[in-house]
Structure formats: structure tokens, C-alpha cells
C-alpha positions in Angstrom: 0.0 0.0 0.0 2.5 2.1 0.6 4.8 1.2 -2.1 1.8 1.8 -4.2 1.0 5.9 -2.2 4.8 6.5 -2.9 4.6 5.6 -6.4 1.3 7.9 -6.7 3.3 10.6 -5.5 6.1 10.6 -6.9 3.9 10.9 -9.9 2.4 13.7 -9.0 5.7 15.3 -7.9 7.4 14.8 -11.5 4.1 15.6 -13.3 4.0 18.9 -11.1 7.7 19.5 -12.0 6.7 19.8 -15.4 4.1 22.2 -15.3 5.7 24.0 -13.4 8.2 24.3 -16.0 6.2 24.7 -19.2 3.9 27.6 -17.5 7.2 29.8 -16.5 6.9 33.2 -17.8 9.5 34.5 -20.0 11.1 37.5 -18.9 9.1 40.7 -19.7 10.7 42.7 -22.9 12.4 45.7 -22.2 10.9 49.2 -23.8 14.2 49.8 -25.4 13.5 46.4 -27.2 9.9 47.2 -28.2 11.0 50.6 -29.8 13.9 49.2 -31.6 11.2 46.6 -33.4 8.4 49.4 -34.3 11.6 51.7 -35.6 12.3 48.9 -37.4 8.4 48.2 -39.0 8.1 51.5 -39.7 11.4 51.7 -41.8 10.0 48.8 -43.6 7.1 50.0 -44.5 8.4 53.4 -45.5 11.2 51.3 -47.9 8.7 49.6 -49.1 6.2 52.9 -50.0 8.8 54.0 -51.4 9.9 51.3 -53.2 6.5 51.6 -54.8 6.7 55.1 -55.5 10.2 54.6 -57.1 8.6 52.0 -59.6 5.4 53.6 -60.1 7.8 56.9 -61.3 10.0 54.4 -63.0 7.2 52.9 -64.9 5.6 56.7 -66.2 7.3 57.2 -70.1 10.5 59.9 -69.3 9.1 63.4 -68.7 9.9 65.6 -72.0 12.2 68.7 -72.0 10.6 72.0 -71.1 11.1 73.8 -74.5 13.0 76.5 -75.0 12.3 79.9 -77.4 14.1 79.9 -80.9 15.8 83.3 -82.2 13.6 86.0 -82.9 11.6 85.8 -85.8 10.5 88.7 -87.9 7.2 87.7 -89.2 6.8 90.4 -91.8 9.7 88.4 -93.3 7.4 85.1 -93.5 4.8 84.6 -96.4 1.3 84.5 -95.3 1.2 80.6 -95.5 4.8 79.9 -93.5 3.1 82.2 -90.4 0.2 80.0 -91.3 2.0 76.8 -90.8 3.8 78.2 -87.6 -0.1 78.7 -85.9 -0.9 75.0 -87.1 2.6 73.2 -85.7 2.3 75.6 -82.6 -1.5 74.1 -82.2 -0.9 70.4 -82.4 2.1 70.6 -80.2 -0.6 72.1 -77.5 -2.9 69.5 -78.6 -0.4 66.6 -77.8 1.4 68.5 -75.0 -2.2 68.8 -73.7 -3.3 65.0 -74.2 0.4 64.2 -72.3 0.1 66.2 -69.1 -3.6 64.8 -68.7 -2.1 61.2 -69.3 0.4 62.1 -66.7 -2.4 63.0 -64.4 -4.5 59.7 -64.5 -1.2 57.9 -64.3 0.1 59.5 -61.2 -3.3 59.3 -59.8 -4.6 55.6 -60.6 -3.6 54.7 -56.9 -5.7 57.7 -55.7 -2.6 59.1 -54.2 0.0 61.8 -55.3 3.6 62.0 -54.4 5.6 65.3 -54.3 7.6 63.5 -57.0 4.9 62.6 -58.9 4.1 66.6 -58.8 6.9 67.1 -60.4 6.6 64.9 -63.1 3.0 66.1 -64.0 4.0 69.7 -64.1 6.9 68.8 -66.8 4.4 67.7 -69.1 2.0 71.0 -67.9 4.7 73.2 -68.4 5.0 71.8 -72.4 1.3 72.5 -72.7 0.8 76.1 -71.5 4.1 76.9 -73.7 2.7 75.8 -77.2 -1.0 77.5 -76.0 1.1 80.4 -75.5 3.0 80.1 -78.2 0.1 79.4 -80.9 -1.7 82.7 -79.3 1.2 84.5 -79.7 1.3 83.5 -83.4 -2.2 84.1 -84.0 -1.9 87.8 -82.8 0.7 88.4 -85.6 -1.5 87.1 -88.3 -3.9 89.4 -87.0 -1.5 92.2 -87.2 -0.7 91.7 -90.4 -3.8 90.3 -92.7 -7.3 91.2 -90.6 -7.7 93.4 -93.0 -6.4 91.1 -96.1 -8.2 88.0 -94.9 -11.9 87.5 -93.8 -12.1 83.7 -94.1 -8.8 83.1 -92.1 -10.1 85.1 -89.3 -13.1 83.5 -88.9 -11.1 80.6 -88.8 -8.7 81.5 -86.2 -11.6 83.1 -83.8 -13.2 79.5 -83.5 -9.2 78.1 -82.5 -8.5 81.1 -80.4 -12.0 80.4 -78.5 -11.2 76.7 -77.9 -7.4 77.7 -77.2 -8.6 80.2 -74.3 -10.7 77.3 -73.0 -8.2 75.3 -72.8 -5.7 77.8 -70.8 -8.6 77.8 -68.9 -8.8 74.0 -68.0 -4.7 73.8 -67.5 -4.7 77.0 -64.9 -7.2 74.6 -63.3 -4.3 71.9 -63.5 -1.7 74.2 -62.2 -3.9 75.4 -59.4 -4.6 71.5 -58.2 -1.1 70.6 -58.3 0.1 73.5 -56.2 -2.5 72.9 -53.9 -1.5 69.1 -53.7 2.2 70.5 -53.5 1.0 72.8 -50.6 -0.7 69.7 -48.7 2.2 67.4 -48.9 5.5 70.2 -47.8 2.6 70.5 -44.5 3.3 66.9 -44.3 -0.3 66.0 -44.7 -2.4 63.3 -46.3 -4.0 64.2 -49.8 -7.4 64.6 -49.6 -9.7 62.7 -51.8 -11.6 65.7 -52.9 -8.3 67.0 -54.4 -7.0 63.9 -56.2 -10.7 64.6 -57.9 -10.1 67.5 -58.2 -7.0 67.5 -60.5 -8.2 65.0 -62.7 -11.8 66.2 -63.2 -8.9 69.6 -65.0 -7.4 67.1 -66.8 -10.4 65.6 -68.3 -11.2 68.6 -69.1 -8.3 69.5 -70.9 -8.6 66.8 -72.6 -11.9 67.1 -74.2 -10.9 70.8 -74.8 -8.5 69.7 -77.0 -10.3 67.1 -78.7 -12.0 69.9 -79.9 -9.2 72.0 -81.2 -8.1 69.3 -83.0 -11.7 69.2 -85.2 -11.2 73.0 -85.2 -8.0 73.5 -86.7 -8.1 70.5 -88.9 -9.1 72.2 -91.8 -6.9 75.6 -91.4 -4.7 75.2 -94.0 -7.0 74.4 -96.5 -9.3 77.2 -95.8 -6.4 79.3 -96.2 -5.6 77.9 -99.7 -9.1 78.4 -100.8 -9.3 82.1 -99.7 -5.7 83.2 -101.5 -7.1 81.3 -104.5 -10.2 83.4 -104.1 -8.5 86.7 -104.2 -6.6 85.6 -107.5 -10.0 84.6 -108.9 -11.1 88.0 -108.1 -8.6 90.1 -109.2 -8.3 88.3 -112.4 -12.1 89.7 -113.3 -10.3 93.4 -113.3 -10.4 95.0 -116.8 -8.4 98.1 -117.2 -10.4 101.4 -117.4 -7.6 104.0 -118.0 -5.3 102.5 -120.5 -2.0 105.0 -121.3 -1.9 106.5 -124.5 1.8 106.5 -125.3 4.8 105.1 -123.8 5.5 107.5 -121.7 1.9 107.8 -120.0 2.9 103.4 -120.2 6.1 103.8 -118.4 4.3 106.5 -116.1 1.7 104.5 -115.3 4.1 101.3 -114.5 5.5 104.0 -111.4 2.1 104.5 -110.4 1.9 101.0 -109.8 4.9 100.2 -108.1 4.9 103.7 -105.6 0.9 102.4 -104.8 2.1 99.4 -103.8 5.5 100.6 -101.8 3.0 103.1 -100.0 0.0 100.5 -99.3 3.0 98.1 -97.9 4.5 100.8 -95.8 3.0 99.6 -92.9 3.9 96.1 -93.6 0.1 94.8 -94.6 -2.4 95.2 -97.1 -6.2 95.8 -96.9 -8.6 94.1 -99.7 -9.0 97.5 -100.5 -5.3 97.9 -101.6 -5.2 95.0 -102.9 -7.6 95.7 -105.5 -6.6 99.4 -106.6 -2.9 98.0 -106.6 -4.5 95.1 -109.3 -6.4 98.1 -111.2 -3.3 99.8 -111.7 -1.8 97.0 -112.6 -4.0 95.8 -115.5 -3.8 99.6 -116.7 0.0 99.7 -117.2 0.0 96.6 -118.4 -2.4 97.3 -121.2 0.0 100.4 -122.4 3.2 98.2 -122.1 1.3 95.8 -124.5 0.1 98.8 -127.0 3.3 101.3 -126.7 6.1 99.5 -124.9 8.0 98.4 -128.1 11.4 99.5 -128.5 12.0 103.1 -130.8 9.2 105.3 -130.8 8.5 108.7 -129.4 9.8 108.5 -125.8 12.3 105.8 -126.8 14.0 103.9 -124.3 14.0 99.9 -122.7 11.3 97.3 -124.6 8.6 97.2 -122.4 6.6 94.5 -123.5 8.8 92.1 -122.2 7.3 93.5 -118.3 4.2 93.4 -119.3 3.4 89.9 -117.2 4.9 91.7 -114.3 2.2 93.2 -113.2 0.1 90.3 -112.6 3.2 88.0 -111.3 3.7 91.0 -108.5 -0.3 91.2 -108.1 -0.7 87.6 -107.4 2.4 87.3 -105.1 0.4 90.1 -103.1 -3.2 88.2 -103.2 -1.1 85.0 -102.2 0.0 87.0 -99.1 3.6 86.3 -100.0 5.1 89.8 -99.2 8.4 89.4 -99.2 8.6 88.0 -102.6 5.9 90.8 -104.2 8.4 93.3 -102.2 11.6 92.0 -103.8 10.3 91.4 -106.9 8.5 95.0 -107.4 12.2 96.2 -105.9 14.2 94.9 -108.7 11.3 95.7 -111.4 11.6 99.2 -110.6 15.0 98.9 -110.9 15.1 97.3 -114.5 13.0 100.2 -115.9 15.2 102.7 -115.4 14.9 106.2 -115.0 11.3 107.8 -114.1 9.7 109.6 -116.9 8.4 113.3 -117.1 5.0 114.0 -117.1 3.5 115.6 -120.6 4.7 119.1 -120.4 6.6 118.9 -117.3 10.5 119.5 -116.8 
């Protein structure tokens, strides 16, 4: 019986034993400890954002150059259809600068979250945009300068592009104004609000629609311009003279009429429709005495003048083609080939 208590126990002592050593507490972790093993989540998770952030930016197509102004150009030099083609290149750069940033925007933004970096980035592509808006404004004004009173067509033209351009600086001030606010938010330190995020890309949708539309708009420029110099031609071409010289001399006086009409109506460096069409009577008038008296010998003898007489129409349709430099240069060295200016009928 006692053999058999003992044996109970002893038992019980062991299986005590072992309890007693599987429910010991450990030791209690120092705060030192517990710190050192937040520091070190928290440093993970900020590698790892940033990780994220790093690939995100690595994954965006490399942010183009911010362009930079050419040398001066005199436009009076250009011909009506270069300064023509300078509006349309300066107008698709906005519209693809334009379609960029707002790409940039929904690409920076797809994890409803913006970085300071991915500020950065956007405005690169902003910065393209309101340049060539800018620019093609700029551009616009000169044509204006130089042929709102020439062109009627053309202008109507470039109001509808100038309307949907001013609609669009519009809608990227909008852009500019989001990002600086979002810029403002994160040098505080603070979370993004939602309402911002939305913000931004309700601009860049925007912008993009606005566009879309300039794009229809100024699709059909050029053309419009070709049809409306052709136009003029077709017009002036229905001139018939109505004071036609009676002897060389009136023919080679009436030839400097022409060419100090046209050096006075280009003083200015344009030409009304108005001008335009006197300088195209005066034109069909010499040329009708160059074809009747311009032959070599004769009373008033000097060059053969019947070999100018397409000259007037050449310089007349290099006007109605709104290519000024040419009509200048080329009236230049006409005036030059006929020589000396005549005297008036009973004039020293």
C-alpha cells in the first residue's frame, strides 16, 4: 500500500515538476526592445512605400524637356502661309502636350494618391502645354497684325481656334492650381485629400476634351487658307483696265504708279482688300500700255517694255497670295530694271 502511495506521488511530484516548467513566464521585454522593433516596421514599411513610388515613377514614359524659345523671328519676313503653318505646328504641339500632361495626371493618380515626386513629373508635361497655348496665341496675334484686313475667311477661322485655345488655358490653370495645392498639402506633411485627387483629374479631363476639340477646329486651317488666297486671285483676275495709257511715256508713267501704290499700301507692312484691288487696277492699266506702246523706238524711246508686261500680274498675285516678301523684292528689282522715271507731258 505504501509502495503503491509513494509511487502515486512521486507521480504527481514529477508531473508537477513539469508544469511547473512549461507555465514559467518568460522575462518581460524591455521598452528599449519594443522601440527598436516598431523603428524597425516602420522603416520597412516606408522602404517599401517608397519602393512603390520609385517603380510607379519608373514605370511613367520619361518626362519631356521644357522647351526653349528659338531666335527671334521677324514675321513680316514670313509669307502668309509659313506664319500659317507656324499657328498649325504651334496648335498640335498644344494638342499633344495637352493629351500628355492629362495622361500624366491619371497615371500619377490611378492609386488615388499623389507623391511630391509625382508633382513634379505632371507639371513637366504642364509646363509643355501652356508653352505651345502660349505660343500658338502669340502666333495668331501676328497674323492678326498683319492680314485682318487682307483675310476675312482666315479670321473667322482663327476666332473659333482662339476660342477653344482660351478654353483650354482655362482648364490647364485649373491643372496648375490643383497641383500646387496638392504640392501645398504634402510640404505641410499632410495626407492628400480625396476631394483634391478629384479634383486634378476632373482639369485634366477637361483639358482633354478641350483639346479634342481644337483638334476638329484646326483640322481644316490650312485648307481654308488655300481656298481664300485662290479666291483673291480669282477675283482680281475679273479686273479689266479702265484707264489705259496713250503713249509710252503715260505706259512707263503708269508702270511707277503702280509700283509707288504698292511701296505706300505696304508701308505699314500689310495690305487691306481694299489695296489690294486698286494696286490690281493699276496694274491691269500699265499693263495694257506696255502691251500697246512698250515696243522698243518710238517717241519716248528707251527699254522694250513688253517684255514686263506679265509683271504686273506675277507681282499682283504674289500680293493676293499673301507672300510679301517676294511681291516686295520682286517689285524692288522691277523698278529697278525700268530705269529712270519719266516726265509728265509738259513737265521738266
Amino acid at each position: 500500500m505504501k509502495s503503491m502511495l509513494r509511487t502515486i506521488l512521486s507521480t504527481f511530484a514529477l508531473a508537477s515538476m513539469i508544469l511547473a516548467c512549461g507555465a514559467q513566464t518568460p522575462p518581460t521585454a524591455s521598452s528599449d526592445v519594443v522601440g527598436t522593433a516598431v523603428a524597425g516596421t516602420q522603416q520597412s514599411q516606408a522602404l517599401a512605400q517608397a519602393t512603390v513610388n520609385s517603380n510607379t515613377l519608373t514605370a511613367m514614359p520619361t518626362a519631356p524637356a521644357t522647351p526653349t524659345p528659338g531666335p527671334t523671328v521677324e514675321y513680316v519676313n514670313l509669307t502668309e502661309e509659313e506664319l500659317a503653318v507656324l499657328i498649325d505646328e504651334a496648335v498640335a504641339e498644344a494638342v499633344t502636350a495637352t493629351e500628355q500632361t492629362t495622361s500624366a495626371v491619371t497615371t500619377t493618380t490611378t492609386d488615388s494618391a499623389v507623391t511630391t515626386e509625382e508633382v513634379a513629373y505632371v507639371y513637366d508635361y504642364y509646363y509643355n502645354a501652356d508653352y505651345y497655348v502660349q505660343t500658338a496665341e502669340d502666333l495668331m496675334a501676328e497674323y492678326y497684325t498683319l492680314y485682318a484686313d487682307l483675310a476675312t475667311d482666315m479670321i473667322t477661322e482663327l476666332n473659333g481656334i482662339e476660342s477653344e485655345l482660351s478654353q483650354l488655358n482655362d482648364t490647364l490653370t485649373s491643372i496648375d492650381s490643383s497641383l500646387q495645392e496638392i504640392s501645398s498639402t504634402l510640404e505641410q506633411g499632410l495626407a492628400v485629400a480625396e476631394e483634391s485627387i478629384a479634383q486634378l483629374e476632373s482639369a485634366a479631363q477637361q483639358a482633354q476634351t478641350h483639346a479634342q476639340e481644337i483638334q476638329t477646329q484646326a483640322q481644316d486651317m490650312l485648307s481654308v487658307l488655300q481656298a481664300e488666297q485662290q479666291g483673291r486671285v480669282d477675283q482680281l483676275a475679273q479686273i479689266q483696265p479702265n484707264n489705259i495709257p496713250t503713249d509710252k511715256i503715260t505706259a512707263m508713267q503708269s508702270a511707277f504708279d503702280f509700283l509707288d501704290f504698292a511701296n505706300t499700301a505696304m508701308s505699314d507692312n500689310k495690305l487691306s482688300l481694299d489695296e489690294l484691288t486698286n494696286l490690281a487696277q493699276l496694274g491691269k492699266n500699265a499693263q495694257s500700255g506696255f502691251a500697246t506702246f512698250g515696243g522698243a523706238g518710238g517717241p519716248g524711246a528707251g527699254p522694250d517694255l513688253t517684255q514686263f508686261s506679265g509683271k504686273f500680274d506675277e507681282i499682283t498675285t504674289q500680293f493676293a497670295r499673301g507672300q510679301m516678301p517676294q511681291a516686295r523684292g520682286n517689285a524692288s528689282q522691277f523698278e529697278s530694271a525700268l530705269g529712270s522715271r519719266p516726265s509728265r507731258p509738259g513737265r521738266p
